[in-house]
N, C-alpha and C positions, 0 to 999 in steps of 0.2 A: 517684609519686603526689603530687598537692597538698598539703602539711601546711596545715589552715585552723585555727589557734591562735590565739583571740583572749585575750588575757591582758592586760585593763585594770585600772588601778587607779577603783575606783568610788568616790564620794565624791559623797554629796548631801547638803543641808542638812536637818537633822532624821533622817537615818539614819547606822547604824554602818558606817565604809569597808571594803567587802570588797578588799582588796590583789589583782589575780591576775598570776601572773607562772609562767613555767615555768625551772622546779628545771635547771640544768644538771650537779649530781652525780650520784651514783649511787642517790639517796634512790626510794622506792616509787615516787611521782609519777612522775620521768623513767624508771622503767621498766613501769611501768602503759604509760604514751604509747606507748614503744615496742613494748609488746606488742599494743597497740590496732592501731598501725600494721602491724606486719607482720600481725594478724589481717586487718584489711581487704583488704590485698593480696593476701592470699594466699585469702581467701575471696571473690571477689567476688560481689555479689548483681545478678542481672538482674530486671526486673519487666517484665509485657507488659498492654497495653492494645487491647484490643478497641472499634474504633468501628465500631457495626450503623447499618444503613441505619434501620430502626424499632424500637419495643420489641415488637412481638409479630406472629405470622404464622398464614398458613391452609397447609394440606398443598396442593401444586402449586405454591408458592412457592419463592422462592430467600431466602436469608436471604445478605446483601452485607455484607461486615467488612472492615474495616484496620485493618492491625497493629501497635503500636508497641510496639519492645523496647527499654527504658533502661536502664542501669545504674542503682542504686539512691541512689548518692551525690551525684549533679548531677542525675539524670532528664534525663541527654545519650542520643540513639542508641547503641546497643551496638554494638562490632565486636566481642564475644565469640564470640557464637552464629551459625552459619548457616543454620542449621534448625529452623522453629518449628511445632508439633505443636497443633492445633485435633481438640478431643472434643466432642461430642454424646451427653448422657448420658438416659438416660430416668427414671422413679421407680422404675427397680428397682436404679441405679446401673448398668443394661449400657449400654456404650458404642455406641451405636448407626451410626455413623462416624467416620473422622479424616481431619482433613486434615493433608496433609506438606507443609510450604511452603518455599520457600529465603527464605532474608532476605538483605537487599542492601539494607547500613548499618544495620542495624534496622529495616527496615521490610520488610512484605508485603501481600498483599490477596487475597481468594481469595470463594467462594461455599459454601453448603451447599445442595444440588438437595432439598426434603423433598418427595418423591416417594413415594406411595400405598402402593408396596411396603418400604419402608422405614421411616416413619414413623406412627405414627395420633395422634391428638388426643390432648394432654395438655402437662403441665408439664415442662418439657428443664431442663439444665443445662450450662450453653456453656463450656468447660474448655479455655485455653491458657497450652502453656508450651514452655519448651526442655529439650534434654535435659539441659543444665548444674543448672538448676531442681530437678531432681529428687532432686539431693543434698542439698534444704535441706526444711525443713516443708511437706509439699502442701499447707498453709493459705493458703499465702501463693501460689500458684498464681492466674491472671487464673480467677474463676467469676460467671458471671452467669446467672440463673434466667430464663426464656425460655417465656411461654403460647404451644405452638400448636394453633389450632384445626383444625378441616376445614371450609371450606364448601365442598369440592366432591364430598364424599358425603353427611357425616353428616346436618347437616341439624336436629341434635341438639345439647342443650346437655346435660350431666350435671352431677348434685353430688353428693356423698356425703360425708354424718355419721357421726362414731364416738362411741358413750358405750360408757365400761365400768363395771362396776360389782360389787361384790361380791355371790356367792351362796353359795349353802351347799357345794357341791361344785366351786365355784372363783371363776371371773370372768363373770360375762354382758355378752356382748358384741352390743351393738346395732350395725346399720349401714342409714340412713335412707337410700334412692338417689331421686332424685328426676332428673325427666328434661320439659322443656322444648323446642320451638321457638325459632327466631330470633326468633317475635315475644311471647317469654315465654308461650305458651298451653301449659296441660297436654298431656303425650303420653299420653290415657288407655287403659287397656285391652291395653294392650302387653306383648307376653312377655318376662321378663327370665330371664335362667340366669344362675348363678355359682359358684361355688365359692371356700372360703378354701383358702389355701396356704400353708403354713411350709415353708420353706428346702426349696423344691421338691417336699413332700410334700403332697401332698391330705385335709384336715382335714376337709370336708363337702362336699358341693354339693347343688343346689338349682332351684326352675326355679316363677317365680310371673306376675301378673300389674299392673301398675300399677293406681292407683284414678283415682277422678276427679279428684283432685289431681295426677296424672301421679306419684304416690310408692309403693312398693315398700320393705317393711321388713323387714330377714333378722337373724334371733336365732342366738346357736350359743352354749354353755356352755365356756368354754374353762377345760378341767382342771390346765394345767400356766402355769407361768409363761417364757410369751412372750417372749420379747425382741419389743415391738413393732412396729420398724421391720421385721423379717425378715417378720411375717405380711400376704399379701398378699391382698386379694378382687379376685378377676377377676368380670368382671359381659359378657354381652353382651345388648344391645337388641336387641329385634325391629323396627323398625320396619313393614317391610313384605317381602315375599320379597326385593328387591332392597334394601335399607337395613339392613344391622347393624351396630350400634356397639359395639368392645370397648372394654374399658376396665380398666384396672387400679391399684389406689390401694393404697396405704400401710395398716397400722392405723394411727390416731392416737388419744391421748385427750382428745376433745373436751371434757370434761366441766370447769365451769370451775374452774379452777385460776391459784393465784399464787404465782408464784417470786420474790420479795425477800430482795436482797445489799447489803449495805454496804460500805463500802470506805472505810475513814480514810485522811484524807491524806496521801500519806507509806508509808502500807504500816500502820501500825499506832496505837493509841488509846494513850497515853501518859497514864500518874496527874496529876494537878495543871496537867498544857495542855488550854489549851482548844484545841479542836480541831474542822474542817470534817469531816463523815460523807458522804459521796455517797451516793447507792442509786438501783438501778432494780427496778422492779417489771416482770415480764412476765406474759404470761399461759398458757394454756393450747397455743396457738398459737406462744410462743416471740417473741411482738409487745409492746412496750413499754404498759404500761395505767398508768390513773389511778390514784391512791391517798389517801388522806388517814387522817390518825391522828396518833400522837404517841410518842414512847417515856418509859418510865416506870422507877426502879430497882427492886428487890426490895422494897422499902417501899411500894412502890402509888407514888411520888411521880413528878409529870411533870417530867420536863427539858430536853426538846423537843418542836416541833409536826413534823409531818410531814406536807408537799401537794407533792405531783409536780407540774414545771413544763414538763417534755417529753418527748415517748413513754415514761413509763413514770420518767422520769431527776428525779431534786432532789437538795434541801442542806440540811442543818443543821447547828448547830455549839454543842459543848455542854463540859463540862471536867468527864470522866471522874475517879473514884476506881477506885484499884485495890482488886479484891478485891467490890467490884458487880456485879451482873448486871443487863446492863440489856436491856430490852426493849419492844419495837417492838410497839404494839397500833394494829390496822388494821381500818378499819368499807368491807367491800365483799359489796352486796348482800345486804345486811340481815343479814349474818357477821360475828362479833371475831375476827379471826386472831391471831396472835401468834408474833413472828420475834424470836430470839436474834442481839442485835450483838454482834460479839469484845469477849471479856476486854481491860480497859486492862493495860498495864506499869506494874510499880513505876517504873521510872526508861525513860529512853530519850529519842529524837530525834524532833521533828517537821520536816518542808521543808514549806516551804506557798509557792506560790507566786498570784499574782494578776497578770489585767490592771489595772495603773492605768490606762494609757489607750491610742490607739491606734500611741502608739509604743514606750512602756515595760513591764515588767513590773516586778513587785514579788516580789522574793525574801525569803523571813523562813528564820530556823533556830530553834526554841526546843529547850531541853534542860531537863531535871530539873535540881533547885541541885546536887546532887552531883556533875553530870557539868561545871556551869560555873567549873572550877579549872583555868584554862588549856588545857584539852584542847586537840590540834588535830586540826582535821577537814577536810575537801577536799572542795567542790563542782566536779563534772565534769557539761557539759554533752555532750550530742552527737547527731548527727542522719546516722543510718545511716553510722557508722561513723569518721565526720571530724567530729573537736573543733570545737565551735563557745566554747566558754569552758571555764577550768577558774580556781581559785582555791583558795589555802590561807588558813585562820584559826585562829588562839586565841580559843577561847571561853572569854571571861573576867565573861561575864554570861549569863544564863538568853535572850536573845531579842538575833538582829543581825536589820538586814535593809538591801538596800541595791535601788536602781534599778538595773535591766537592759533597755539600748536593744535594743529587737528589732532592729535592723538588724545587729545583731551574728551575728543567727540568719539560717539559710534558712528559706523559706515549708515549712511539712507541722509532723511532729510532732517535736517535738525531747523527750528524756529528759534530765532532770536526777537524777540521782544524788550523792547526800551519803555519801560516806566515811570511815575511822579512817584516823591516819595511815597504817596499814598496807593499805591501798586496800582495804579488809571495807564491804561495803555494807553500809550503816544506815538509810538511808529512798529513796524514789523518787517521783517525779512527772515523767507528762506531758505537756506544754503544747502546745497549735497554735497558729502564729506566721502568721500572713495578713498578707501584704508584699503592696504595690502596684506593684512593680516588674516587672511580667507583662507578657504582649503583649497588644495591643490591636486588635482585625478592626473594619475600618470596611467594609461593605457600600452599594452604590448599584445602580440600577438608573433608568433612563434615564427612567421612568415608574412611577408609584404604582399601577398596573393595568394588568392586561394583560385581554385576551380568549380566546377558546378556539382551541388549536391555533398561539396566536401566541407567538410565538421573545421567548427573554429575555437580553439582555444584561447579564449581571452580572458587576461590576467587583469586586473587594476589595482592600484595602491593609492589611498586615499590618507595625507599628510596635511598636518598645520602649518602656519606662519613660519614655527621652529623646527619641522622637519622631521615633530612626531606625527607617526600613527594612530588613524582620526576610526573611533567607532563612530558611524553611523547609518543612517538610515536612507537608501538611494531608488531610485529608480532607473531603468536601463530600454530604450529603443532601438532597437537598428531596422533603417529601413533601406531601399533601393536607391539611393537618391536618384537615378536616373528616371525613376519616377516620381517622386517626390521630393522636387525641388523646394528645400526649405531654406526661406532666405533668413539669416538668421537675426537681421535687424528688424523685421517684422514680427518677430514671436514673443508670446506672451511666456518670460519665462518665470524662473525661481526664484531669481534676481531682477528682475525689473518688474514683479510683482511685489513682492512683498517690500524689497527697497523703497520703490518710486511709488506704482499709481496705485495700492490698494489705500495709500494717503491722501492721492487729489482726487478732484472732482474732474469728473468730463474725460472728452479722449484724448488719449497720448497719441500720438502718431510715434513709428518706428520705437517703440521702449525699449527693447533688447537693443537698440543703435547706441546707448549712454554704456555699454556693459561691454563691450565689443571692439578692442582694441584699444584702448582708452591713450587719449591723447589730449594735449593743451586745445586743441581746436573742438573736440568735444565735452570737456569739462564747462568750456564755453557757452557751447551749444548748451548745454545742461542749466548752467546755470543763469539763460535767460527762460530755460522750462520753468527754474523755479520763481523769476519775477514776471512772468506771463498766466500761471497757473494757480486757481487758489487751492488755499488749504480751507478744509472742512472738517475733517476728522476731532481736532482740539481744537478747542475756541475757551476762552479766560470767564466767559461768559458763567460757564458751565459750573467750573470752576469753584467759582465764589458763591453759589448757591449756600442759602444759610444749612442743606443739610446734606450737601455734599455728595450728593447722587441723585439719579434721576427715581422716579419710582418702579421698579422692573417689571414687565408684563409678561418677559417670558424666562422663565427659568433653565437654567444650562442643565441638558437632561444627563442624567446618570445613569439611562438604559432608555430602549424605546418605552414607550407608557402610551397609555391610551386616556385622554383628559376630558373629562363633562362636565354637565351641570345636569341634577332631574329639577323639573318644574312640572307645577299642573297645569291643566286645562288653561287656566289664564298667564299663563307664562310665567309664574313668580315662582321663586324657586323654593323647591324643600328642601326643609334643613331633617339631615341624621337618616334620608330615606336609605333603602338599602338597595346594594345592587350586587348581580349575579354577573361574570362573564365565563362562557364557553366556547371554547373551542373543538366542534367536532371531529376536525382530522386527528389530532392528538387526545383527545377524549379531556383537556385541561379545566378543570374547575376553579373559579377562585369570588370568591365575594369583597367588599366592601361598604363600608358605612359614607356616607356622603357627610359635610363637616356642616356648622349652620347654615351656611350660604348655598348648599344644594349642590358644590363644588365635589368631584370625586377623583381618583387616580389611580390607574391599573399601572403599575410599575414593573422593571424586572422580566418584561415580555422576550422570550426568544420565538420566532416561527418565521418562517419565510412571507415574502408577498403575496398577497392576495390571498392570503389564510380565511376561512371564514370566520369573523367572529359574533357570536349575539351576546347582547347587553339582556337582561330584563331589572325594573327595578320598579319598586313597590314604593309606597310611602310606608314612615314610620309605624304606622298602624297595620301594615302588611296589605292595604289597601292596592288596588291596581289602578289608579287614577293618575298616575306618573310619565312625564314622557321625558326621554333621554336627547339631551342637545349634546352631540360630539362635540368638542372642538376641534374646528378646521384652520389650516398654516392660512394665515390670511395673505391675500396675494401682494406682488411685490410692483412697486412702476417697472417696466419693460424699458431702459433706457431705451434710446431710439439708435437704432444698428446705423452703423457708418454707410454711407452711400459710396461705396464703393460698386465698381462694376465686377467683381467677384467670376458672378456668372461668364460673362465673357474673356477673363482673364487666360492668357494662352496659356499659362503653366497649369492652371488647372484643367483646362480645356485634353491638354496632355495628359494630362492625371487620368480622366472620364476616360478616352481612350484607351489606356492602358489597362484601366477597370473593364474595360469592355469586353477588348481581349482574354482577360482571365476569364468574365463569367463565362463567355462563348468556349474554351477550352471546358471548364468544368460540366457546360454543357454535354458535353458530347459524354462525357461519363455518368447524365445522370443525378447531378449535385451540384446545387450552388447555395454556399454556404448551409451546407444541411437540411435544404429543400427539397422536396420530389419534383421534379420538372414536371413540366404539363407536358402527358401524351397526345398526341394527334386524335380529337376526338369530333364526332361530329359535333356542331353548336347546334342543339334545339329551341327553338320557340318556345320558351314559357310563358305562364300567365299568372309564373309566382314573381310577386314582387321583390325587387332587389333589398339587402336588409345594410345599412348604412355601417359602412368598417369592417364588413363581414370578413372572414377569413379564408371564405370559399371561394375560388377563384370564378370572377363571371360569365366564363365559357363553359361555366363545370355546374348547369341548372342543378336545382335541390327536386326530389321527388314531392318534398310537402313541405311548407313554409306557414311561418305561425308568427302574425302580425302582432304588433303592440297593441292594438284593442282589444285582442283576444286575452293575452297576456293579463293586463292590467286588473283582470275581474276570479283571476285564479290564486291560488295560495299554494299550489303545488306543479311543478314543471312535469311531472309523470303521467298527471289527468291527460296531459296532450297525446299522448302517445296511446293509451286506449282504442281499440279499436281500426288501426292503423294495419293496411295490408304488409303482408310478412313483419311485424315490427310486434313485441309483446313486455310486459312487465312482470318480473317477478319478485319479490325481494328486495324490490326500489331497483333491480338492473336492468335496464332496458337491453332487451337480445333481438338478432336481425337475424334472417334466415339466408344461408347462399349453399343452393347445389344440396337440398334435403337436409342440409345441417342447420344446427343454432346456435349462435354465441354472443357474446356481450359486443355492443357497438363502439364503436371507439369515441368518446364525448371530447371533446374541445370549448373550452370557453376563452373566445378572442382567442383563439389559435392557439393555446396553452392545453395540452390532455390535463383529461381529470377525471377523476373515479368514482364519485359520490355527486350526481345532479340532484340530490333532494335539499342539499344546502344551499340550490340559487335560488334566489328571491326573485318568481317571475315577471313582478314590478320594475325592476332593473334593466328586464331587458328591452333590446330592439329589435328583437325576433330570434326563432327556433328557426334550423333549414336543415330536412331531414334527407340524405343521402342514402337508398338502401343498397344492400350487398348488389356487386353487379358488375359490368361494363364502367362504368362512370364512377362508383367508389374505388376500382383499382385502378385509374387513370387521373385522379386527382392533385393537381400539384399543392401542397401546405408551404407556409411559412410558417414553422412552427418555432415556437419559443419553449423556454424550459420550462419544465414541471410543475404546477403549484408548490407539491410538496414531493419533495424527493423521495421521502419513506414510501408515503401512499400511492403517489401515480409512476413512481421510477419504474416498474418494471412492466407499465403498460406504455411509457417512453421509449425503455432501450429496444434498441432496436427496429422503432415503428419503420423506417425506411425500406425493411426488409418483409414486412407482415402486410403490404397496404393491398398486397393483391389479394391476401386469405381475406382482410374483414370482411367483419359480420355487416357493415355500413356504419357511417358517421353521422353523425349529429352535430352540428353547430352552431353553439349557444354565444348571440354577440348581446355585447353590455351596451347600454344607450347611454351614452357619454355626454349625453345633452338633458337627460332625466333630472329633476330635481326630486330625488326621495322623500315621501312625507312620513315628519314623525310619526312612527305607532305609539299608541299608546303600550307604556311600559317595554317597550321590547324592540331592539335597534338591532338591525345586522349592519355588517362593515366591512371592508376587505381591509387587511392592514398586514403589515410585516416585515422584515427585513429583506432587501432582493437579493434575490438570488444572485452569487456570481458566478461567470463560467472562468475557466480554466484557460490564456490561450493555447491554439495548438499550436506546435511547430514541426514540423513531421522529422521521423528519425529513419537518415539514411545509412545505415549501417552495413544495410546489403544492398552492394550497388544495382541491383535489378530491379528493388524496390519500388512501387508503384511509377516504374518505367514507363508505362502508359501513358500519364497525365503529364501535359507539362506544370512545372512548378513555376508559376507567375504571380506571388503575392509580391505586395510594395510593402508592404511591413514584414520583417521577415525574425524578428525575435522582439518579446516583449517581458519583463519583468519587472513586475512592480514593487515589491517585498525585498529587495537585496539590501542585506544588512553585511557590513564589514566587520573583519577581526579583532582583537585589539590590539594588532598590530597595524590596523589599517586593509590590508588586504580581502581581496574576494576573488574568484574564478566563475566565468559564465560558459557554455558548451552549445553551440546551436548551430544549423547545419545552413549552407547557402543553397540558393535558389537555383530554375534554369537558367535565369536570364543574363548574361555579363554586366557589369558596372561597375559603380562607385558608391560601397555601402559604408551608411553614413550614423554612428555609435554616438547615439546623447544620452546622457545622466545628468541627471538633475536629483539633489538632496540638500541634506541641514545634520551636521556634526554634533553631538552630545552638548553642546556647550552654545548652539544654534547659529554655528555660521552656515553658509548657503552656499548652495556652487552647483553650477551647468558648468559642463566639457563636453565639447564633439572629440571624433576620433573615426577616423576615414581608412579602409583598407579597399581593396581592390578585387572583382573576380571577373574570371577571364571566361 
């Protein structure tokens, strides 16, 4: 590992010389260092960065990401990890998908399909990480909060208000829903149902009507005390027999409210220094709000003013007495509040540090007179984990302070720490250092406008500090912006992830805002983020641990693997039993011995998701008395999603609209996003029940429907089909008859075709629904998703859009996603594998008559995630414009060989 020590003697005119130099005895110092050092090494930190194609989506969309995994100490590529894990959370914190990607050098890129049966409108939260990651704080995990709409059902905008309030018999609790069109008009008259839920129990329900405001107001008295976040109201809209919108939100308490914290610099308010306070004020919603007031002692008397100068964030600075109580009086909304600052110390340490300007910093130490009789004390800088300065003093005066060249620092957040000689921390502060030494994207393009449908040649050159040409590794979006307005102080990028909040806890408001034009008045701003916000990631704590690491639970994988334990009958585990896995699509064989502890590991796995796999495993003695415990990613806290109003937001609202319009064009040809549209068919009356995430659209009855009871008491999915008018087995392939012929029926599991149903485990599911050849199998609209496996079911895939009038009839097999599987004895199935990723498209107009028919209406209109530059810096990207005129809007986001960062827009025109 690098040792990065800078230990200068500093010496400027009109300040005190801080000496630093590293101790080569055996004194605290040089063994602090070295315990620093073997901590890093031995701990190492990865951090991952998500670049999305846009910030927010409609259902029928693909949501496009690349990956970037750094180690935390350069922000170089990682070659720790080779396996990097993508979650989609919903507001109830259920994980709604994952994708499993292999990394190759730190880097990956993949799709989320949010497809009808899987997702519905609302607020997500986009969650990656490795499985190394999971041995440290899940705060510190890549989380980016993520609006999607629907415009290709709903149709519908919703919002819903919480106030709570106190009553005689407990808490009254209001919840205002109100419901909208895309063109802001009320939805009046409409039937809403709902019910609240606490932690899966049903608390009331309910079932009313909108007014002519399109609002709807449901009261319930809640007797006991809540945990909030757990109480859920489900609501669904009526719109019309064909249009229902569910919806499901959080409690929150709207009602306003202000949370104000101070924070003395340094850690603590010291008697007789005068001393900087920071504070931010939030509000009800957990977002930075305005403030103004003053604080006053015990005596009524004022001794500071107080006016917030950003979201919520200011300064003041005042010279505390111990043994005072001072307090914070705040005039908001015609209210005096009033907030307790911490008790000063009789004696102690202040660190205070300042930008002087924009290459210096200003370090000061003050101490109380009793502690300035020589003492010595040690400033240690560092910045995730590699010393950037350290220095020893005697304090033989109440106030040193000396210049510190930032270049001494790397760019993010660096900690400085003041210690006793015996390395006992005494104060803290953390400073954000913004170096110019980054790389720099020069974009061109051959013409300042293009036309519709016409091809764009863009160049870019990717240079250092010095002006050389930067190999590395980037990613590339252009979207419409006239429909996607991306505000670029709002977005989670490259740099304001991995610089700023993958270090602190909690939320940042605006982080791309520190990155964005950068000015004295935002360095500012910045650096009351860092005396408002804590650090969590490195704690000294850790540190000094006598062995220098934590103990690790999960290992940085080297390939996907598949991890157990066998145990018997009484759960204890056997040592050395043996175990079998197979895979039938591929026909793969491979065994292993379990080690004493009953512990096993299938390593080195390539296969796509949702592969079948079966375990069997014996004990030592070749006995079958063995059962297989997988191991499962254990789940993660759901931070709680920012209460913003998202949904109702006019840009997005704009967005849903213009989604709308596309699908409706695509309509008319037939395809929306690779679906068959539902034809005009009659709805019949069934008396097959519905089967829960089915894939089959509920207009479109099944001939024959095969419940989970029946299911449960079988060992083979093909028993069911016996006997079944026109429908026969041969050879494990079920064939369907249409028009005197016979042929294989098309199987789908969860909307994915697949070729072999003797691999489901009909335990798994939540019902069979059998569609035979006919009227109603060639009028079916799918959502269908990609292959299992490519090899095996690719060529009963290609093309289905064009075959669905010939099948033989469908079958489809949904997974009960609520099932808890019980161990068999000796013998586990599992779905597992790498997912699949798609390709995007981007159509090629070459010949101008080219699918002339269709209008071209995407808001994403080129995506690449893999572009890697020359070594001379350079790349070339080719992709063709859309119908629609605008202002298309070119971001790249990467990290340079050497691991510096960089986001660039770049805006061209079409007419």
């Amino acid at each position: 590992m690098k040792k990065r020590l800078f230990l200068p003697a500093l010496v400027a005119v009109g300040f005190i010389a801080l000496s630093g130099f590293l101790l080569k005895d055996d004194g605290p110092l040089s063994s602090f260092i070295e315990k620093l050092e073997q901590y890093t090494s031995k701990n190492p930190q990865e951090k991952v960065h998500l670049h999305l194609d846009k910030p927010y989506y409609s259902i029928g969309e693909d949501i496009w990401f690349s990956a970037y995994v750094v180690n935390a100490e350069e922000n170089k590529l990682s070659l720790l990890s080779k396996v990097l894990y993508v979650d989609i959370v919903d507001e109830k914190g259920k994980v709604k998908k994952t994708q499993v990607l292999p990394l190759e050098n730190g880097l990956s890129n993949g799709n989320i399909d949010l497809s009808d049966t899987t997702f519905r409108a609302g607020t997500y939260q986009l969650r990656a990480y490795t499985n190394w990651m999971r041995n440290f704080d899940d705060a510190f995990l890549f989380r980016k909060e993520i609006n999607i709409g629907d415009a290709l059902y709903d149709k519908v905008m919703a919002d819903t208000k919480f106030e709570l309030n106190p009553s005689p018999n407990g808490t009254a609790l209001k919840a205002t829903l109100s419901y909208t069109n895309f063109d802001n008009e009320p939805e009046i008259n409409k039937e809403v149902s709902y019910n609240l839920v606490y932690e899966g129990n049903k608390l009331f329900s309910g079932t009313g009507r909108t007014d002519s405001k399109g609002i709807i107001t449901v009261n319930y008295n809640l007797k006991k005390d809540y945990t909030l976040s757990k109480l859920l109201l489900n609501t669904v809209f009526n719109k019309n027999d064909a249009i229902k919108v569910a919806k499901t939100v959080a409690v929150v308490n709207q009602a306003k409210t202000i949370d104000l914290q101070f924070f003395p610099e340094g850690g603590n308010l010291v008697s007789g220094i005068r001393s900087k306070v920071a504070f931010k004020a939030v509000d009800e919603n957990g977002m930075g709000t305005a403030v103004e007031g003053y604080v006053q002692d015990k005596e009524g008397k004022k001794v500071a003013a107080i006016s917030s100068e950003h979201l919520g964030m200011g300064l003041f600075a005042f010279t505390p007495v111990a043994g005072q109580q001072y307090t914070a009086v705040i005039a908001k909304d015609g209210e005096q509040k009033r907030y307790q600052l911490p008790q000063a110390m009789a004696t102690g340490y202040v660190l205070s540090l300042n930008h002087l300007d924009d290459e210096n910093l200003l370090l000061r130490i003050n101490c109380s007179p009793a502690l300035a009789q020589d003492n010595e004390v040690i400033v240690v800088a560092q910045s995730n984990g590699i010393i950037k300065y350290t220095t020893k003093i005697k304090l033989d005066k109440e106030s040193v302070s000396s210049k510190l060249p930032k270049n001494m620092l790397s760019e993010g957040i660096v900690q400085f720490t003041l210690f006793t000689a015996n390395m006992s921390p005494l104060a803290e502060r953390l400073v954000f250092v913004h170096r110019n030494d980054g790389l720099h994207v020069k974009f061109s393009t051959p013409k300042e406008s293009y036309g519709k449908r016409e091809q764009v040649d863009l160049a870019l050159h990717v240079e250092d500090a010095k002006a050389n040409g930067e190999v590395g590794s980037f990613s590339v979006s252009v979207v419409n912006q006239d429909k996607v307005n991306q505000v670029e102080d709002n977005e989670t990028t490259i740099l304001s992830n991995l610089l700023l909040t993958s270090d602190l806890k909690g939320n940042i408001e605006k982080p791309n805002y520190y990155f964005t034009a950068i000015d004295a008045t935002k360095i500012r701003n910045l650096d009351l983020l860092m005396l408002t916000q804590g650090w969590r990631r490195f704690k000294w704590s850790d540190v000094m641990q006598p062995e220098g690491q934590a103990n690790f639970k999960f290992n940085a994988e080297a390939s996907f693997a598949i991890h157990g334990t066998i145990v018997n009958l009484n759960n204890k585990p056997i040592p050395y039993g043996k175990i079998n896995l197979f895979v039938p699509s591929t026909l793969l064989l491979m065994d292993t011995v379990a080690d004493a502890n009953g512990r096993f590991v299938f390593d080195n796995l390539v296969f796509p998701d949702s592969t079948t796999v079966i375990l069997r495993a014996k004990n030592a003695k070749e006995r079958n008395n063995a059962q297989i415990l997988i191991d499962n990613r254990v789940g993660f806290s759901s931070l709680p999603l920012a209460k913003t109003n998202g949904a109702k937001d006019a840009v997005f609202v704009s967005y849903l609209a213009a989604a709308q319009q596309r699908f409706s064009e695509m309509g008319k040809y037939g395809l929306i996003n690779g679906s068959i549209l539902l034809k005009p068919v009659e709805i019949k009356t069934s008396r097959n029940p519905p089967i829960y995430k089915s894939a089959l659209p509920a207009i479109s009855p099944p001939d024959y429907t095969i419940t989970p009871d029946k299911l449960q008491s079988s060992t083979n999915v093909l028993n069911f089909f016996t006997g079944m008018a026109g429908i026969s087995v041969r050879s494990n392939i079920i064939y369907g008859r249409r028009k005197a012929m016979e042929g294989p029926m098309l199987l789908l599991l969860d909307g994915r075709p697949i070729k072999d149903a003797t691999m489901i485990d009909p335990s798994t599911l939540a019902g069979i629904q059998i569609v035979r050849a006919g009227a109603y199998s060639s009028g079916i609209g799918l959502n269908l998703q990609e292959p299992a496996d490519p090899v095996v079911d690719g060529p009963q895939y290609k093309g289905l859009t064009n075959v669905m009038s010939s099948a033989y009839g469908i079958v489809f097999f949904t997974t009960d996603w609520r099932a808890k599987p019980k161990p068999a004895l000796g013998l586990s199935r599992l779905k597992a594998g790498y997912t699949l990723t798609k390709e995007f498209y981007a159509p090629v107009y070459d010949v101008p008559e080219q699918h002339k028919e269709m209008a071209d209406l995407r808001s994403t209109i080129y995506w690449k995630p893999d572009l890697i530059t020359d070594d001379r810096g350079n790349a070339h990207l080719k992709f063709f414009t859309a119908d629609e005129p605008g202002k298309y809007l070119v971001t790249l986001e990467g990290v340079g060989l050497s691991g510096q960062l960089v986001r660039k827009n770049y805006s061209f025109t079409v007419k």
